[in-house]
Backbone as a printed PyTorch tensor [residue, N CA C, xyz], in Angstrom:
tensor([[[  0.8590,  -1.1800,   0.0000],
         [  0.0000,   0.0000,   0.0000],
         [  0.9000,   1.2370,   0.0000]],

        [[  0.3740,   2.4140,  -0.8660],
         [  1.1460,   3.4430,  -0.8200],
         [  0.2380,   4.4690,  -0.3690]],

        [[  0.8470,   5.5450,  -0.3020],
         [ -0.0130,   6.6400,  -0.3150],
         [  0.2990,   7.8620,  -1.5450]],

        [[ -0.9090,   8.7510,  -1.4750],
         [ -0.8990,   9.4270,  -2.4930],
         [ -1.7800,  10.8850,  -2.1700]],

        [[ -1.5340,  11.9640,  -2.4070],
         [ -2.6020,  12.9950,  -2.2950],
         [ -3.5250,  13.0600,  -3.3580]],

        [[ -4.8040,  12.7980,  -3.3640],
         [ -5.9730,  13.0130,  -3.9390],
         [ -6.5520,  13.7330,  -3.9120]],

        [[ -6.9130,  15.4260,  -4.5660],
         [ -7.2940,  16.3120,  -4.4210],
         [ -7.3170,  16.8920,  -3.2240]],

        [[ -6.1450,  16.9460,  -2.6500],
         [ -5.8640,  17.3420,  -1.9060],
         [ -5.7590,  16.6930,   0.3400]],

        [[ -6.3510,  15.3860,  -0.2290],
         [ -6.6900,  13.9800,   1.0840],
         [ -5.7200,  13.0780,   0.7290]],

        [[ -5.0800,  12.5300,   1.7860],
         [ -4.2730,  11.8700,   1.7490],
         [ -5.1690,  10.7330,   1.2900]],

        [[ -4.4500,   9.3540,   0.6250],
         [ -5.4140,   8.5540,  -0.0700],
         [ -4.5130,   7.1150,   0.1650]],

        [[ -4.9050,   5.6280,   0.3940],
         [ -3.9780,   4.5480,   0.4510],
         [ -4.2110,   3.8070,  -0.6730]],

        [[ -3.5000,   3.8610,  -1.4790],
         [ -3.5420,   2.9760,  -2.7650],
         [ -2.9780,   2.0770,  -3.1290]],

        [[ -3.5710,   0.7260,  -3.8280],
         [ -2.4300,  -0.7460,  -3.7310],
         [ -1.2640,  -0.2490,  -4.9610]],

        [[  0.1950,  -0.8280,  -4.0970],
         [  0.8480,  -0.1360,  -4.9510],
         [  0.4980,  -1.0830,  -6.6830]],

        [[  1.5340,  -0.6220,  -7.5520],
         [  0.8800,  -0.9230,  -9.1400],
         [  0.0630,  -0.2930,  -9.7030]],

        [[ -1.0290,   0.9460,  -8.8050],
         [ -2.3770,   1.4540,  -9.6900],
         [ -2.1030,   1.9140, -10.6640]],

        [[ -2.2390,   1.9590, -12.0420],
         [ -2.0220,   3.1810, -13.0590],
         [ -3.2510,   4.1910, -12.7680]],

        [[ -2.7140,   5.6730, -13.4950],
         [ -3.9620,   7.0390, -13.0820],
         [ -5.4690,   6.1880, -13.7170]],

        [[ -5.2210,   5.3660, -14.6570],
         [ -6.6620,   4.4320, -15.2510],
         [ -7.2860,   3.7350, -14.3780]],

        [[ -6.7990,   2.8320, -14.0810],
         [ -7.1770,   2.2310, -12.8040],
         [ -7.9170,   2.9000, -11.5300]],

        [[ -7.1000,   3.7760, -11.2610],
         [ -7.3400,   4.2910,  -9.5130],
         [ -8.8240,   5.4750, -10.3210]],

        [[ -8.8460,   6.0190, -11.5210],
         [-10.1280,   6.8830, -11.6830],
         [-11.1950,   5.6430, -12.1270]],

        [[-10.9130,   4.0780, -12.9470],
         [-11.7730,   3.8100, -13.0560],
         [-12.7180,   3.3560, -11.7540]],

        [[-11.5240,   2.9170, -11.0440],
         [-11.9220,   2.0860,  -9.4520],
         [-12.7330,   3.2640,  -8.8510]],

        [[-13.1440,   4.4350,  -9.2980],
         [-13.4720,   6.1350,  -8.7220],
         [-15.1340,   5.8550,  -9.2640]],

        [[-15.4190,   4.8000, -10.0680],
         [-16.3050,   5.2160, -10.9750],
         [-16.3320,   6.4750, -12.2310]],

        [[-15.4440,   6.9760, -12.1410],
         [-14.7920,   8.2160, -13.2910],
         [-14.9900,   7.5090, -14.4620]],

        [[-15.3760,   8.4290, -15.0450],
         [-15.6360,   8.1350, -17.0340],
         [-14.1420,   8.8070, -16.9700]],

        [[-13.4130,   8.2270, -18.0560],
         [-12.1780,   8.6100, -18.4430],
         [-11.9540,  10.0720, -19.1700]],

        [[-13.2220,   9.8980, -20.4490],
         [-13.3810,  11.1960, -20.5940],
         [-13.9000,  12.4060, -20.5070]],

        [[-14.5660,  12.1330, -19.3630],
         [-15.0560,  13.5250, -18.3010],
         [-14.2120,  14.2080, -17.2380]],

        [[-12.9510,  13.7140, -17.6250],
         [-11.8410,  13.8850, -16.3750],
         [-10.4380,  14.4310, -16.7620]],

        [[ -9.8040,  15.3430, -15.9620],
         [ -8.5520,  16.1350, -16.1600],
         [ -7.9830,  15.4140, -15.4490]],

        [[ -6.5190,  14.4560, -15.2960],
         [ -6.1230,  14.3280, -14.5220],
         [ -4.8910,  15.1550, -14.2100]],

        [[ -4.1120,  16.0620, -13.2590],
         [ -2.7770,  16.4800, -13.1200],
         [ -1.9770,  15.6500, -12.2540]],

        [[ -0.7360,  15.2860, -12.5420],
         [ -0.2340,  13.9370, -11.7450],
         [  1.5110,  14.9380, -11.1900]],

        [[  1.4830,  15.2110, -10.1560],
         [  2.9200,  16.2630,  -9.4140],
         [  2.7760,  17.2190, -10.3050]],

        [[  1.7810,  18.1430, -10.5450],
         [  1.7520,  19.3490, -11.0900],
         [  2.1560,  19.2250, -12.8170]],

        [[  1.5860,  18.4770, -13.6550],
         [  1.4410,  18.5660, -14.8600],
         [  0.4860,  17.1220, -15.3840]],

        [[ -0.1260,  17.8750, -16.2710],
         [ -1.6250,  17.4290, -16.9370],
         [ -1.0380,  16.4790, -17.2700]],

        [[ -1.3920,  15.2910, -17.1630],
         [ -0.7610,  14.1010, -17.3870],
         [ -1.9080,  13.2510, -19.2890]],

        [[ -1.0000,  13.3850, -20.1780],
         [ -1.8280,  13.0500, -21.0660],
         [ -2.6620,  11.5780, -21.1130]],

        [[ -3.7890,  11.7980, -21.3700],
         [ -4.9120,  10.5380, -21.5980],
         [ -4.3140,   9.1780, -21.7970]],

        [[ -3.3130,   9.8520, -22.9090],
         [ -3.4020,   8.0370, -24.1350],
         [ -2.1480,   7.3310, -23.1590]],

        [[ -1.7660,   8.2730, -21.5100],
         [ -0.5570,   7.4590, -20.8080],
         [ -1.0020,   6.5940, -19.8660]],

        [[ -2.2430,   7.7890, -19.3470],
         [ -2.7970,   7.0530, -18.0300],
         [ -2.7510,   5.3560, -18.2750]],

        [[ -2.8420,   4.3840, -18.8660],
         [ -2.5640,   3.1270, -18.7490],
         [ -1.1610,   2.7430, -17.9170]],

        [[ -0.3220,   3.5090, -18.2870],
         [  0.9300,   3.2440, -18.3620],
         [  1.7900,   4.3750, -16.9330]],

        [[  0.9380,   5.1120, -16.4980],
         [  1.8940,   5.5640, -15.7740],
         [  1.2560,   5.5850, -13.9650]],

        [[  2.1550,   4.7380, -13.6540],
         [  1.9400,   4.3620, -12.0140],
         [  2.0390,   5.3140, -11.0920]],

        [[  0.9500,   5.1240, -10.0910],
         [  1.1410,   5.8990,  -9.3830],
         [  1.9270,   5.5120,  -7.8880]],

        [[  2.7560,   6.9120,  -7.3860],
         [  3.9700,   6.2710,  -6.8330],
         [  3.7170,   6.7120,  -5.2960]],

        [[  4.2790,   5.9490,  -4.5680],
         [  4.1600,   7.1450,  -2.7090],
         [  4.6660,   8.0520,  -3.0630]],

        [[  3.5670,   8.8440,  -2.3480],
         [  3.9270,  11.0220,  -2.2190],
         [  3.4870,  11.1190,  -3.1610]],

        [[  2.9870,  10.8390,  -4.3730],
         [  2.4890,  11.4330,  -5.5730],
         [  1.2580,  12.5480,  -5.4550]],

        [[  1.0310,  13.7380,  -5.9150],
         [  0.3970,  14.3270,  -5.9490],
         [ -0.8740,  14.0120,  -7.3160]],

        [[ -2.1520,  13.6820,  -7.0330],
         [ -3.0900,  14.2550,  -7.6660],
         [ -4.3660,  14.9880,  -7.9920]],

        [[ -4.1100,  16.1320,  -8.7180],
         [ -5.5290,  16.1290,  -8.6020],
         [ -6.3920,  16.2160,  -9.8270]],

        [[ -7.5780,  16.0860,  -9.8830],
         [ -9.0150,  15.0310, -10.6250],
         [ -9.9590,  16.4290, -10.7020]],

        [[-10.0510,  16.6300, -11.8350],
         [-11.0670,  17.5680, -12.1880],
         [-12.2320,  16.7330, -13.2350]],

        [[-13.5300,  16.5580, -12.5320],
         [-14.6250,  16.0760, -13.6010],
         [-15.3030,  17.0060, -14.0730]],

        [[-15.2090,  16.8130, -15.5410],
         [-16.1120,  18.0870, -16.5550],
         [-18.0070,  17.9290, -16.0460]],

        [[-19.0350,  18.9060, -15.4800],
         [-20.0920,  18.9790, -15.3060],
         [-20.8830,  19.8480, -16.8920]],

        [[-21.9300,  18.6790, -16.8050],
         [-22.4520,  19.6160, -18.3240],
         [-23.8450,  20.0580, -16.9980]],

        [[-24.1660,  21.3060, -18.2600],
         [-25.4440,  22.0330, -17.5460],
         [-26.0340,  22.9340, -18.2930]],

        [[-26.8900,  23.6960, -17.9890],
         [-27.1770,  24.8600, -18.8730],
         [-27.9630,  25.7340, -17.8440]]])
């Protein structure tokens, strides 16, 4: 288990999660979501591929539609 900041809450995550994983495990639609991973927008087509580590900073912005 690691830890991680999640919008700002400390968070315990099994280590191995990729950013895909830990938003799908969120219920998060992939593409309703910004992720920034230690202060830079971490692109879409990586999240498979890039693990999240102890101390990692993230934070999760979900797009709201409305009118």
């Amino acid at each position: 288990m690691i830890h991680a900041a999640v919008n700002g809450e400390t968070t315990g995550i099994t280590s191995g999660t990729s950013l895909l994983a830990f938003i799908t495990s969120k219920n998060l639609t992939p593409e309703h979501v910004v992720i920034e991973h230690n202060g830079s927008i971490a692109a879409r087509e990586q999240w498979g591929q890039l693990l999240i580590g102890d101390g990692d900073t993230l934070e999760i912005v979900k797009f709201l539609g409305g009118g």
